[in-house]
Steps between C-alpha positions, in 0.01 A plus 500: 500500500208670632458882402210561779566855674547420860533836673214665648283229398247265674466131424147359590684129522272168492622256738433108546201433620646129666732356247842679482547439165232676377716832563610666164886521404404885431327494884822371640675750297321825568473379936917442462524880337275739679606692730207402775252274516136567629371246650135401691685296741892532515523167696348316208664675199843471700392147519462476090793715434756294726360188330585678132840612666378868475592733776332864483382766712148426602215746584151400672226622274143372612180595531543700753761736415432523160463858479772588748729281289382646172672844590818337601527290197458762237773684666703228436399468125538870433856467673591259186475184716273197354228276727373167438131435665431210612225288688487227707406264208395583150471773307451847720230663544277169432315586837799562652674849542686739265183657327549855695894471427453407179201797454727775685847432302274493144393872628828579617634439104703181605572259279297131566609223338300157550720156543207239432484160639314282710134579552268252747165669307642398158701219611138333646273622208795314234434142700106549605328411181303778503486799213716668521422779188360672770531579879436682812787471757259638868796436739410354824051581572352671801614294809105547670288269303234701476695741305684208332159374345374861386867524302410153337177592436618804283773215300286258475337613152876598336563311150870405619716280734533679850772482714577507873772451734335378824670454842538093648291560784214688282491268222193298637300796562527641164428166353206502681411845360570391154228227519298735656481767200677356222253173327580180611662362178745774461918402478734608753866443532689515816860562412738393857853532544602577116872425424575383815530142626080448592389655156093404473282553293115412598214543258114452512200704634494679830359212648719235349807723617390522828462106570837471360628735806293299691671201437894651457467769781884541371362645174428785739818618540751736333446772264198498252372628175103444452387510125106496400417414177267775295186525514283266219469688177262739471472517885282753574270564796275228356777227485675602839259556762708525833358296811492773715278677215315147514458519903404892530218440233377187697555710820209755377239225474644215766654479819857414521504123568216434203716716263848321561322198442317664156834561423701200586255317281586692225879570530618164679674724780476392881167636655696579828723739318231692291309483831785719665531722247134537479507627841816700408263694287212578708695632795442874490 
């Protein structure tokens, strides 16, 4: 029998992230015993809580009303009542909502109380082959490309596996930006659909990877976790130059078309692409 306080308490409560049965008998538990349930989209948890014959009081909590909602549920906790947090999938707060509830009812004296489960950052990095001693979870990159590549560019040197979550329709893009920056030879992992029905998992270099989607536009689709493997030991500024370093130094001495071709040659990347970002780079 548990002896867990439950008044004026809130439960940060990990959730499946596709496979029901990944939900903890203490998850079940503590959703079944609160007194309401904060959810980022009621529709959905009602969904998983009818399926686990659960029936609670639901409250939207999102990204959008976080700090309205933060108020409203520290009332409730200083009242005596308890609150489970949830998101959509996963563990809360995993770039998705609950960081300002969490923050405000930690300054308000509440008590916290994590319910750990399923993770899709540490559920990919477990299966990717990858180290994983060490990593660097960035959440989803800049959606402008330009911006995108400068982010990269400041990774691209770190001694440890780095990990994205990347949206279905943006996955080509920031392949293409990974083969752009990162050397040719270096490991990624594309990490599709985990626990659900489509699970994938794709490995080999930027452009190996994006061939694959070439090939299997369904490998597309769904939700994804992109892993990069470190950079080689000892990877300093002399190991890892970045192209774009490579085109803006050929830039100073060539004009664009001559240095994407300089650096083609020695990077085995399409000409047409460094040609484009070449250009990207002397607009003013």
């Amino acid at each position: 029998m548990s002896t867990e306080q439950k008044s004026g308490v809130l439960y940060i409560v990990a959730t499946p992230i596709g496979n029901l049965e990944d939900i903890s008998r203490r998850a079940v538990r503590i959703l079944s015993e609160v007194d309401l349930v904060a959810a980022e989209d009621t529709r959905h948890t009602g969904q998983l809580l009818s399926a686990l014959g659960i029936r609670a009081e639901l409250l939207s909590v999102h990204e959008h009303n976080e700090e309205k909602r933060s108020g409203q549920l520290i009332d409730k906790l200083s009242s005596g009542l308890s609150v489970a947090l949830v998101s959509d999938a996963g563990t809360p707060l995993i770039s998705d909502p609950g960081f300002v509830v969490v923050r405000a009812c930690r300054e308000a004296g509440a008590r916290v109380v994590p319910v750990p489960g399923p993770s899709a950052v540490i559920t990919a990095l477990s299966v990717s082959g990858l180290p994983s001693d060490r990593f660097q979870f960035e959440g989803f990159l800049p959606r402008n490309s330009s911006k995108r590549r400068s982010r990269l560019e400041e990774l691209m040197n770190l001694p440890h596996t780095l990990i994205f979550y990347e949206s279905s329709h943006r996955l080509r893009e920031s392949l293409e930006d990974f083969r752009t920056v990162f050397e040719a030879s270096r490991q990624v992992v594309i990490a599709r659909e985990l626990t659900k029905q489509y699970e994938t998992l794709l490995s080999g270099t930027s452009g190996e990877l994006l061939e694959m989607l070439t090939d299997d536009a369904n490998q597309t689709r769904g939700e994804m976790v992109v892993l990069v493997e470190p950079a080689p030991e000892g990877g300093g500024e002399e190991l890892v130059i970045g192209v774009d370093k490579l085109l803006k130094a050929a830039l100073d001495e060539l004009p664009p078309s001559q240095a994407a071709a300089m650096v083609a040659r020695l990077t085995d990347l399409r000409k047409k692409e460094l040609y484009q970002r070449a250009m990207e780079m002397k607009e003013p």
